[in-house]
C-alpha positions in Angstrom: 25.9 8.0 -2.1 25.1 5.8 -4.6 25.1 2.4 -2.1 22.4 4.3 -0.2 19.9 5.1 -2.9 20.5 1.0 -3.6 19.8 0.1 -0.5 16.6 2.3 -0.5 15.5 0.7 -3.5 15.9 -2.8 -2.2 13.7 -1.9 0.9 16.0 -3.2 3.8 16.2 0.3 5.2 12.3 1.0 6.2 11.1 -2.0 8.5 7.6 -0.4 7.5 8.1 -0.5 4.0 4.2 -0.7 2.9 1.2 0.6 4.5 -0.1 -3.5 5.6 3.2 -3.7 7.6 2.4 -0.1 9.2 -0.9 -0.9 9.9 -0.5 -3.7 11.4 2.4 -2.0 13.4 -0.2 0.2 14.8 -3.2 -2.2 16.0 -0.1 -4.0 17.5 0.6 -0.5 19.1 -3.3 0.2 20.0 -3.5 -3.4 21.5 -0.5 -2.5 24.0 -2.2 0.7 25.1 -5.2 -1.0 25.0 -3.9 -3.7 27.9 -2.1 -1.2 30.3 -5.3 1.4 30.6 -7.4 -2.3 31.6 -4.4 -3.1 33.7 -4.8 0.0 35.1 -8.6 0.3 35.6 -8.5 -3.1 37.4 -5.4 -2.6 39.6 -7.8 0.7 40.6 -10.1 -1.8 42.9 -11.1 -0.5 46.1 -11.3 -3.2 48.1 -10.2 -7.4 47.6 -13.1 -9.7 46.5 -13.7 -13.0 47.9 -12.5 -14.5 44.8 -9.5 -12.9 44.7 -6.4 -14.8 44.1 -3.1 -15.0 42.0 -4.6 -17.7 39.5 -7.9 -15.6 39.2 -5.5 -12.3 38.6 -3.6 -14.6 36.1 -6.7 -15.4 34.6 -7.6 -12.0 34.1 -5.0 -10.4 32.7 -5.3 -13.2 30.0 -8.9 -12.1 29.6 -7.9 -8.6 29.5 -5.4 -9.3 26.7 -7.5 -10.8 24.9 -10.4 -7.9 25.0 -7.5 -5.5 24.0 -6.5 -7.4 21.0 -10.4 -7.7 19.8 -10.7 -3.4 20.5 -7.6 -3.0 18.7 -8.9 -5.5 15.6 -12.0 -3.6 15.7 -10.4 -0.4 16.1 -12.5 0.3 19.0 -10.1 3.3 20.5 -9.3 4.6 17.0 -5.6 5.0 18.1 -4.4 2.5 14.7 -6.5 5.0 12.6 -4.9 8.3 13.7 -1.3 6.3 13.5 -2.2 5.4 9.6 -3.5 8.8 9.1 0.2 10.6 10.8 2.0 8.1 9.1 0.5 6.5 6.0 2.4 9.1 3.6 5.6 8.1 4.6 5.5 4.4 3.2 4.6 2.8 -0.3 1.0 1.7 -1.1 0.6 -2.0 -1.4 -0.6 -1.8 -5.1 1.6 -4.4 -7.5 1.7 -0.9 -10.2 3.3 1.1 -7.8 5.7 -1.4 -6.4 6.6 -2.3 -10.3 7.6 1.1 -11.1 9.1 1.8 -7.5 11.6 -1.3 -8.5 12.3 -0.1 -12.0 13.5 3.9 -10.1 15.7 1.5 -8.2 17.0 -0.3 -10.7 17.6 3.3 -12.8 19.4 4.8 -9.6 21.5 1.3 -9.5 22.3 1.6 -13.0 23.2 5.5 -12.4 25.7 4.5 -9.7 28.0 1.9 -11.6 
């Protein structure tokens, strides 16, 4: 039991171990979303354009990517906020004071187990 509580402590166990990994797991997250509801609205075209061909469709996917990535910076949606908010308790704060004493409760649990 005690291996576990070291291996907590060393922070191998959480891949989202402070809240700037989890947020930026979740603009990641709103960007994706962001780029299928575009796909989606454009693939929802009623009839084919003049200028329609696969290089201009390549062309605008990468446009569309790249508007979703500046929504999702911007937090446009909002979707990276509510993840933070459902979320945010359940990793450590970025502060060097927290993660200082965090380390010393690990070391304490390693010392308890040997």
């Amino acid at each position: 039991m005690q291996v576990s509580n070291a291996t907590a402590a060393s922070g191998t166990s959480n891949p989202f171990e402070t809240k700037a990994a989890l947020q930026k797991a979740a603009q990641q997250f709103e960007a994706v979303f962001l780029r299928q509801m575009i796909g989606a609205m454009r693939s929802a075209s009623l009839a084919e354009g003049i200028t329609d061909s696969s290089a201009t469709q390549q062309f605008q996917d990468m446009a569309d990517a790249r508007t979703a990535d500046a929504m999702s910076t911007k937090g446009a949606m909002g979707i990276a906020e509510l993840l933070m908010h459902q979320f945010g308790a359940r990793v450590k704060d970025d502060s060097p004071a927290q993660t200082g004493s965090m380390a010393a409760t690990g070391t304490a649990t390693t010392a308890e187990g040997v």
